[in-house]
C-alpha positions as CSV (number, residue, x, y, z in Angstrom):
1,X,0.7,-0.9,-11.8
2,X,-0.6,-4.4,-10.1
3,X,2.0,-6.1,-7.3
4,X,1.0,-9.4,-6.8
5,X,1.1,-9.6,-2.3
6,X,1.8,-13.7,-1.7
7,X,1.9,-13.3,1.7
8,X,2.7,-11.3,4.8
9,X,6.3,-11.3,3.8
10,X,5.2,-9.7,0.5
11,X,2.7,-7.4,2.3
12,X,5.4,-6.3,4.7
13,X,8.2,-5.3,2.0
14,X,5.3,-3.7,0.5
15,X,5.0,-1.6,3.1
16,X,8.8,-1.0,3.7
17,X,8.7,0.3,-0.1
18,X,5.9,2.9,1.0
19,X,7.2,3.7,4.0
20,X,10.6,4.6,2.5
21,X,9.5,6.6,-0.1
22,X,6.9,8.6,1.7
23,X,6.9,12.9,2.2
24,X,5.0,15.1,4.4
25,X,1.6,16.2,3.0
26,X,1.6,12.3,0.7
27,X,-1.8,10.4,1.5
28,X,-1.6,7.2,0.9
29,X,-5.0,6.0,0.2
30,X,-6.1,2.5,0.7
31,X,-9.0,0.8,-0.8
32,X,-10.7,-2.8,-0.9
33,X,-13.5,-5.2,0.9
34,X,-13.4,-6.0,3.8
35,X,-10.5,-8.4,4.6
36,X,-8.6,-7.5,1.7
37,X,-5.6,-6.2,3.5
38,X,-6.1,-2.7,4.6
39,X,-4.8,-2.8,7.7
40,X,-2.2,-4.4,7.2
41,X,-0.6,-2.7,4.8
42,X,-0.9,0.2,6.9
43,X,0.4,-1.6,10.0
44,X,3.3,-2.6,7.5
45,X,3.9,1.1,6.6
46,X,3.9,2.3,10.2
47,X,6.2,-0.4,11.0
48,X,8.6,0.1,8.5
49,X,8.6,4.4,9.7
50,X,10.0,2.6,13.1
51,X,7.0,2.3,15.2
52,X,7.9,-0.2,17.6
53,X,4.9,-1.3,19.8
54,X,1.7,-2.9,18.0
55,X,-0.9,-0.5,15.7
56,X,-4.2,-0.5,16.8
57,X,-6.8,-0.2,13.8
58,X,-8.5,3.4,13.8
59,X,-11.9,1.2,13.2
60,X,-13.4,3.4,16.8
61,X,-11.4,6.1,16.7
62,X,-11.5,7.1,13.1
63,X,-8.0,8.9,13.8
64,X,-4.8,7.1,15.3
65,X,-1.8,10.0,15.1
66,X,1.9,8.9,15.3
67,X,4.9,11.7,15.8
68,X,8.6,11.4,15.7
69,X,10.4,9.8,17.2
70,X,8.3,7.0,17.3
71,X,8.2,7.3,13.7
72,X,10.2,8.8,10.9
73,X,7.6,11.1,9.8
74,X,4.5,12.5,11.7
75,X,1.9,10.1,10.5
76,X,-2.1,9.7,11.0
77,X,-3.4,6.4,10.5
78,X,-7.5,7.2,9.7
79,X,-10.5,4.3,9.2
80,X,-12.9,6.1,7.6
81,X,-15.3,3.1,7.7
82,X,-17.7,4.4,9.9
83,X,-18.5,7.8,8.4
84,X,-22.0,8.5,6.7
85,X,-21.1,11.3,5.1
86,X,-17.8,13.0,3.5
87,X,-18.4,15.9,5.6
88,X,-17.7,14.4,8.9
89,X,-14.4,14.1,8.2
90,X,-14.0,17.7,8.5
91,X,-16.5,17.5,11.1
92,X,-13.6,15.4,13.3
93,X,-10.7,17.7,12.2
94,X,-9.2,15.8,10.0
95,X,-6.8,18.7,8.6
96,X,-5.5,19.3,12.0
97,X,-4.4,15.7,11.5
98,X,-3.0,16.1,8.1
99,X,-1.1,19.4,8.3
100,X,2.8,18.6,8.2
101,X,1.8,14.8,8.3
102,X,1.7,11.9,6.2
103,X,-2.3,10.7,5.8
104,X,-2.8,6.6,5.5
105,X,-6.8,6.4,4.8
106,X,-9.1,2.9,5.0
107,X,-12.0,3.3,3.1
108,X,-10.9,7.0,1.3
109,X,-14.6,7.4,-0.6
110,X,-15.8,7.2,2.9
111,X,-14.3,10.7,3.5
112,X,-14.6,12.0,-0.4
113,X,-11.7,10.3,-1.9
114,X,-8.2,11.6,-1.9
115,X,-7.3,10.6,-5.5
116,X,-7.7,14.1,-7.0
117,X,-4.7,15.4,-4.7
118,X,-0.9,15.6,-6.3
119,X,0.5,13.7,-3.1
120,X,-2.0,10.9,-3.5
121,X,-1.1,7.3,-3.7
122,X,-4.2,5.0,-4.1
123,X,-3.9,1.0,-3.4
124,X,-7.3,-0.9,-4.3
125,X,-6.4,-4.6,-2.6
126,X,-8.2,-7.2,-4.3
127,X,-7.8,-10.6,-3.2
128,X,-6.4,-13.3,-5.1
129,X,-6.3,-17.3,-5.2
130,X,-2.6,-17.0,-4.0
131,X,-2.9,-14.0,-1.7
132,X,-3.7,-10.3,-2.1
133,X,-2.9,-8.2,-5.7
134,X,-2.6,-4.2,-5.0
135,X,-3.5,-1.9,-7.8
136,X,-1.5,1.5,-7.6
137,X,-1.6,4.6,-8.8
138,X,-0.1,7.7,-7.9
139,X,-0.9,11.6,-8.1
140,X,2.3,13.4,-10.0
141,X,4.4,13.8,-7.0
142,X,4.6,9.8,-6.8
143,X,6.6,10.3,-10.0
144,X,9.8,8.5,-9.7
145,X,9.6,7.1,-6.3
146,X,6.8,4.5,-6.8
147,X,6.6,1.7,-4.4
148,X,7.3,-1.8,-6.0
């Protein structure tokens, strides 16, 4: 499915659709060059789960958790940008993280893709003359509750 993001606004009810539909142990994988949106969809997502102060980007900390009640759903926000291999993700805990939590992942290959996973729902941003266009797909548990 393709969603064509105008702008912020767009991004932002984007992100509200995610947020709303999302369910402990879902990843929801983002993709994309740099600039194409990434963080800002997730800031959109965490947003929309009521975090009320401003997200940081994980870009140096690889791992930003959030935990009711700050949020609807226990939540870590991961920028996988900087890892070399797959294997450090492990390496930095990352199913501590994940267990009874909802997973939002920058740059998934980083950490050997999450696309393979059930609870999986992958966003490639591209961007567009008129803004951003997301590309979605999701694993079988994303079936009837997809985003729009």
């Amino acid at each position: 499915m393709r969603i064509a993001l105008s702008d912020l606004a767009a991004m932002e009810r984007f992100g509200a659709s995610i947020a709303g539909a999302l369910r402990l142990g879902d990843v929801v994988a983002l993709s994309g060059g740099l600039g194409a949106g990434k963080t800002t969809l997730a800031r959109a997502i965490i947003a929309a789960l009521g975090f009320p102060g401003e997200v940081p980007s994980p870009s140096f900390s690889i791992v930003e958790p959030y935990a009711p009640p700050a949020v609807r759903l226990p939540l870590a926000h991961a920028d996988f940008y900087r890892l070399a291999r797959p294997e450090e993700a492990e390496e930095i805990g990352l199913d501590d993280y994940r267990q009874g939590a909802v997973l939002i992942a920058e740059w998934p290959d980083h950490a050997g893709g999450f696309a393979h996973e059930p609870g999986c729902l992958s966003i490639t941003l591209e961007i567009a003359d008129d803004g951003r266009i997301a590309i979605v797909e999701g694993g079988v548990d994303w079936l009837g509750r997809m985003p729009r």
